[in-house]
Phi, psi and omega in degrees: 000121150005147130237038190265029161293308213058055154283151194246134176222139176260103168278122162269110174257039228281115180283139150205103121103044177236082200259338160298021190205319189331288205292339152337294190315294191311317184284323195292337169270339181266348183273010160327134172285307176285107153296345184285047158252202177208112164276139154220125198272086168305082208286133170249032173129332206335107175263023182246211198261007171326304199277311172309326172307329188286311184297334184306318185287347175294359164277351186272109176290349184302326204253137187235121190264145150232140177196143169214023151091003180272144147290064203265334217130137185271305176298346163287307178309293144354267172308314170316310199284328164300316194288346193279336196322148162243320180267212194276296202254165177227119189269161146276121196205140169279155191268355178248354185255141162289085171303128133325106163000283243266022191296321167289309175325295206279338170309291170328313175296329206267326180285313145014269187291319201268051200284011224222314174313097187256354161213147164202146173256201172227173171285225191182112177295168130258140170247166195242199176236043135231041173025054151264118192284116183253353176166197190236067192302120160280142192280172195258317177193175202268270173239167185111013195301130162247192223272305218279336167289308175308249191347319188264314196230005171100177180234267163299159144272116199306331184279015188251337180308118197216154189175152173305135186286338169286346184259345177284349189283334197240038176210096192257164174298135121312107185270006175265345144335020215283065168187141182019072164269010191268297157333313189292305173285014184254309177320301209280329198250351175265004170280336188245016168247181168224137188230153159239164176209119175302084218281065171190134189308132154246015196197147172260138192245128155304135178226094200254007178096214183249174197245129192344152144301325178284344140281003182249321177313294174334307157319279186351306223268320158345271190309334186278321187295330199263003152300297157318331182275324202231002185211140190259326190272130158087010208274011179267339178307285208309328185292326203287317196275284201345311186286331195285318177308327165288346190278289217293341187299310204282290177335279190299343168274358179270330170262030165052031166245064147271348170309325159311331176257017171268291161356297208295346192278351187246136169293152184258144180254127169279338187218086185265351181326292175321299152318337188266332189269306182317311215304318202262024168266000194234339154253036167278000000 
């Protein structure tokens, strides 16, 4: 692809406590094919070595560390990095996740062309926290979403989201969300946007395991308020598979098999060589 647009694009990283994983993130945005961007490395509070791994990268004028020592939050954190955003789109990334080369190049292009679009995502490798390939998180669909798909089966992978940055300024995270504020805001925005989702991995999604029962219940109890909050219909169905997903959850963590169900969120590759040369071409 080209870059003689200099379209700008801003990468939003927001960091807590991730000095395993940070650098990962951070070579996988400067080894990008598309060069024109602006990382900016959100610091939330860290009390490991995070932020210093982040200031390593500040000779690189591209890149900007911010920290002011406060704990806000993942949705707070969010809204900030659009507003520090500069360019036309603005991407999203997690501080334990892996980019593709080519994810901005192929993002860009696709918005581009694609001028009607205000966010898209992509599929997904999984990876493990030894940057072991565990599967293929699949997309639920391309385009066309309504409340009752969103609910049920999701929009984004959320660290795959790349979109006009105005629209990320004038559809901010509901900081009262501190779960699936990502869910919330695809519910409250998707009758007046328009999403896409790019049916091919561009980012390796960490899979660091599952989450206590007394946090997965939490979640549960999230999703039932932003059901309630965006759908009139059908709420005795949704309640029912929520409780049976809950049931089914606490058996597996009481009989100490949930790596299984980290398996279960993933497609199996019959073939990762490939997938394995991107993994170490995006971290060198």
């Amino acid at each position: 692809m080209k870059h003689n647009s200099k379209v700008l694009v801003s990468i939003g990283i927001p960091f807590y406590n991730s000095e395993a994983y940070l650098d990962f993130a951070i070579r996988s945005v400067l080894n990008q094919t598309y060069t024109h961007w602006q990382l900016i490395l959100l610091d939330d509070g860290s009390k490991d070595s995070s932020l210093s791994i982040a200031k390593k990268y500040q000779s690189d004028p591209r890149v900007t560390v911010v920290s002011d020592g406060l704990n806000k939050g993942l949705p707070a954190r969010l809204n900030e990095l659009s507003l520090l955003a500069e360019g036309k789109y603005y991407a999203r990334m997690d501080a334990d996740d892996i980019m593709f080369p080519n994810r901005i190049e192929t993002q860009v292009k696709f918005l581009e062309e694609n001028p009607n679009l205000d966010v898209l995502g992509c599929c997904a490798i999984s990876i493990d926290t030894q940057n072991n390939i565990v599967g293929k998180r699949n997309c639920q669909k391309k385009n066309g979403f309504s409340k009752q798909e969103i609910i049920q089966n999701g929009c984004f992978i959320h660290p795959s989201v790349m979109g006009k940055r105005s629209w990320f300024v004038k559809n901010t995270y509901n900081i009262e969300y501190r779960r699936s504020q990502d869910l919330e805001l695809w519910m409250r925005t998707v009758d007046s946007s328009d999403f896409h989702v790019l049916d091919e991995p561009m980012i390796f999604y960490r899979e660091v395991g599952v989450p206590t029962f007394k946090k997965y219940y939490q979640s549960v109890r999230v999703v039932l308020s932003i059901y309630n909050k965006y759908m009139d219909r059908k709420k005795v169905l949704f309640y029912f598979k929520l409780v049976l997903k809950l049931l089914i959850y606490f058996l597996f963590y009481v009989a100490k098999q949930t790596d299984f169900l980290i398996k279960k969120r993933s497609e199996n590759l019959s073939n990762t060589s490939n997938y394995y040369d991107i993994l170490h071409r995006s971290t060198l």
